[in-house]
N, C-alpha and C positions, 0 to 999 in steps of 0.2 A: 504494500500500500504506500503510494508517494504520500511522504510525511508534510512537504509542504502543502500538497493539498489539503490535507487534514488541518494543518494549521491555521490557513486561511476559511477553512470553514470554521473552525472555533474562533475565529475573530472576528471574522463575518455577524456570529450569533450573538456575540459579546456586546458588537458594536452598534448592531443592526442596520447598518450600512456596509454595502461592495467598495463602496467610495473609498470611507472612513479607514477602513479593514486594507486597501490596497496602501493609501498614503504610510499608517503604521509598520506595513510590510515592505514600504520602499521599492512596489511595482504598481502595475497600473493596473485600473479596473479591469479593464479585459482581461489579463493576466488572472484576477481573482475569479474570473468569470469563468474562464476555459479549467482552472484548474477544479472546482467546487460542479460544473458540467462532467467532467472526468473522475470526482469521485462518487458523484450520483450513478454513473452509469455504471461504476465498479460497486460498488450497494445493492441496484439495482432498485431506487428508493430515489422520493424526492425529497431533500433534506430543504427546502427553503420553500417558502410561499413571499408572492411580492406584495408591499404595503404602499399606501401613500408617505410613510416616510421611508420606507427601506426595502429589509427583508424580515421576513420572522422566522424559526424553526419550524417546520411541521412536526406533528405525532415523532414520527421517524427520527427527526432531525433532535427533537428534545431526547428521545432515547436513546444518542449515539453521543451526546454531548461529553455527557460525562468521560465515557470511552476513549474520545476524542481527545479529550483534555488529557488523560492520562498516557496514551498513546503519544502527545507532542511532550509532556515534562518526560519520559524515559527519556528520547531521544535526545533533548536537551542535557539530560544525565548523563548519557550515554558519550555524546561529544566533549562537554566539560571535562569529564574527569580524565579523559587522556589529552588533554590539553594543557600545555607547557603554565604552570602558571594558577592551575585548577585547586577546585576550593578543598576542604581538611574532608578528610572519613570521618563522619559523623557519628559517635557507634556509642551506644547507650548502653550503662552499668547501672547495679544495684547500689552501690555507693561508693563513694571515694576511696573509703577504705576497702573494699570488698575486695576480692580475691581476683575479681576479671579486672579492677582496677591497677591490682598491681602487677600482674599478668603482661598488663600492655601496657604500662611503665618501663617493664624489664624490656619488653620489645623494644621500646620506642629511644632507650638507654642505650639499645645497639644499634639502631638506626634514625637519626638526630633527624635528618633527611626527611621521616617519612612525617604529614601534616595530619596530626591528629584533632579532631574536636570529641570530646569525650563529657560528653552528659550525663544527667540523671532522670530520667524521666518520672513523674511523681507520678505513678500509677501501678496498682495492686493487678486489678484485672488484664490478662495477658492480650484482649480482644481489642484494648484501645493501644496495645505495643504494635500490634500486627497492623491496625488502623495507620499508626504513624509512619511502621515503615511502605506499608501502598501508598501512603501520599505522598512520598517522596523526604518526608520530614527528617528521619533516619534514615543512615545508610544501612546501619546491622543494629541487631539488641541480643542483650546478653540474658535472653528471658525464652521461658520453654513454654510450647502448648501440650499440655499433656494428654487430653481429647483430640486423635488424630485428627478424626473429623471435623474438627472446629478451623483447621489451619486452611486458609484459602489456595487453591491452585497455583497462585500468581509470590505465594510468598514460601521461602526453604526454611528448612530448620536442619541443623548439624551440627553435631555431637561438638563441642571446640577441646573442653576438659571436664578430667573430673575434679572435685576438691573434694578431700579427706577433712573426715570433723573428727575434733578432738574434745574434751571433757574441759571447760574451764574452772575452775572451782577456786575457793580462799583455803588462805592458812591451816584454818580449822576443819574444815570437810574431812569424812573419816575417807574419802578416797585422795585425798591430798599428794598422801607417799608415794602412791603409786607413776611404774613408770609407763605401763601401758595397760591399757583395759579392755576386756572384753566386752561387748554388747549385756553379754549375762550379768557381768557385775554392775550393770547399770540399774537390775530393776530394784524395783521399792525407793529407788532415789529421787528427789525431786528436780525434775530438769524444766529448767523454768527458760521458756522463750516467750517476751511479748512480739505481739506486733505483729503474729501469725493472720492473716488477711483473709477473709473466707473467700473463696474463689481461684487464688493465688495458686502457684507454682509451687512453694514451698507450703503450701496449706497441704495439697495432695503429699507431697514430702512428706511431713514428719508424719500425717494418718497414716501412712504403708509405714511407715519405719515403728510405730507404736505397734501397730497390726505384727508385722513381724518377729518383736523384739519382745512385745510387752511391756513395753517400757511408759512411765509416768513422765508425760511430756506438757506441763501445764504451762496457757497462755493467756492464762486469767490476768486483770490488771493492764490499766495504761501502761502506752511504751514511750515512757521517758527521755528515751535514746542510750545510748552505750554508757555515757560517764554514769550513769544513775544505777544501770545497772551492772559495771562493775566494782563500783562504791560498796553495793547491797552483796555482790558476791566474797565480795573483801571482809566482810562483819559477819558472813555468815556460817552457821556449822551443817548445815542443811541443805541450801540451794545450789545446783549446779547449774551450767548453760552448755549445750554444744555451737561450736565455732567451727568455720573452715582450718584448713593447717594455713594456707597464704591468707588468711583474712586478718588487714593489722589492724591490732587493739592496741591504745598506750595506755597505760596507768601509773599514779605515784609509784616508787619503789617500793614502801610502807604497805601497799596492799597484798605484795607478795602473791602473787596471784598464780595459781599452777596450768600449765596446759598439756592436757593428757592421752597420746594418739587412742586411737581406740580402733582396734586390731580384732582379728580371729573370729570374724571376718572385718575387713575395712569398710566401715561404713562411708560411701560415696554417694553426694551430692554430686550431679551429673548438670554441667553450663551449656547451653545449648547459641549457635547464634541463629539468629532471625535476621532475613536479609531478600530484597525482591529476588524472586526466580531470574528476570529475564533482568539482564543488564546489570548489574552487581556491580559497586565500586570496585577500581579493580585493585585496590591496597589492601583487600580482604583476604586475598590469595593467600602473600607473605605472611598475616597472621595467624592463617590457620596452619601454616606448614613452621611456623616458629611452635603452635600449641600443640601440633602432631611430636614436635621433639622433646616434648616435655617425660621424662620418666615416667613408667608404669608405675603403676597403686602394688602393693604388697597385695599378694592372693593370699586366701580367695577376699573376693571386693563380694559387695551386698550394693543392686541401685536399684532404684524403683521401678516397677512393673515398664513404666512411661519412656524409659531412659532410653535412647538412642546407644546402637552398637557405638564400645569406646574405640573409634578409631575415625579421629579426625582428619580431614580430607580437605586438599584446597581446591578439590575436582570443581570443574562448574558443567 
């Protein structure tokens, strides 16, 4: 499909003049004429009706718009970003601290060259991640659909890594000494995560890992953020948290705070990236084949029903 034709019929409707629509595009009406005749006849539809001030969309014409629109920004995508000079990878983490963030710190520490923009997007449910990256908003997210069926045609999901959780706990916890734990030593303990989202990607998480394990995983109580609640882990003889292994926490010294792998089996939190099927930034390649190099997890590993085979791929 000629893409400028399609262009000029989204500006065409935008503008509701051939005129208007040709001046913007720096050709002439005839030009917008033959090219919007040319892609009627490829439709096989007529997308415009004539007004006394212009054009208007027909039925057809309203129903390919959006289409249209989306079809002219890929392409737009698609030139930019191999062009000398072209804007940053866009690519959305769970937070600054988070494990995809330091992940692609490490990356980006070996390659100074490559133009990162690295957000946070404030959203629990994964259906407005997948919204952002179809519109172009994001280039990739570092967020999983766990309902195959929910993921659109037009949008990938792959495995990038996994992150290993380990046992956080204070001074006083009677697992404190310990230097690795089993999943078993964990039950009857109270492992406290706020801020579990109902809908969420880690919501499905930790339900299979309780389902599993047997494990007391309470989410009771506002979530304060990290300082609050590693203050509350530092004072207490009771409460633990699981953490990723690269996910950075800082604390006073004084909190003495333990971080405990938890092994036999590894329990793995599995990062997925979301990113458009067709037309991919293309600096997504080198990260996936920087997080294909990252070392395997100690077997055997435990991931959730959802979890994508671990073998990241910068295949497109």
């Amino acid at each position: 499909m000629d893409t400028e034709a399609v262009r000029s019929f989204v500006r065409a409707a935008e503008l509701g003049q051939l005129r208007r629509a040709a001046d913007e595009l720096g050709v002439t009406q005839q030009a917008v004429s033959k090219r919007i005749a040319a892609l009627e006849r490829r439709l096989d539809v007529r997308l415009f009706t004539r007004t006394a001030r212009g054009v208007e969309p027909t039925l057809d014409g309203q129903a390919f718009l959006p289409h249209a629109r989306a079809l002219v920004a890929a392409a737009d995508r698609a030139v930019t970003a191999i062009r000398p000079g072209s804007r940053a990878l866009r690519i959305d983490v769970l937070g600054l601290r988070s494990a995809q963030a330091v992940l692609l710190h490490d990356y980006w520490r070996g390659h100074p060259e490559t133009d990162l923009d690295v957000v946070t997007l404030k959203a629990d449910d994964p259906r407005e991640v997948v919204a952002a990256v179809r519109a172009g908003d994001l280039d990739a997210s570092f967020r999983s659909v766990t309902d195959p069926s929910a993921l659109p045609r037009d949008v990938r999901m792959v495995h990038a890594f996994d992150s290993p959780l380990e046992l956080l706990v204070g001074p006083g916890h009677p697992l404190a000494s310990a230097r690795t734990l089993t999943p078993s030593r964990l039950r009857g303990h109270r492992i406290w995560v706020p801020g579990i989202a109902p809908g969420s990607e880690w919501a499905d998480f930790y339900a299979q890992l309780v389902t599993a394990f047997d494990l007391r995983v309470d989410a009771a109580g506002p979530n304060f953020g990290n300082e609050v609640l590693l203050d509350i882990l530092a004072d207490s003889a009771d409460v633990a948290t699981l953490v990723g292994s690269r996910d950075r926490y800082l604390w006073p010294p004084h909190h003495d705070l333990r971080r405990i792998p938890v092994v036999g089996p590894t329990l793995a939190y599995p990062l997925s990236l979301l990113f458009p099927r067709a037309d991919p930034h293309p600096g997504l390649r080198a990260i996936l084949t920087h997080f294909a190099s990252l070392p395997p997890l100690p077997e055997p590993v435990w991931r959730p029903s959802w979890a994508a085979a671990p073998h990241p791929t910068a295949d497109r």
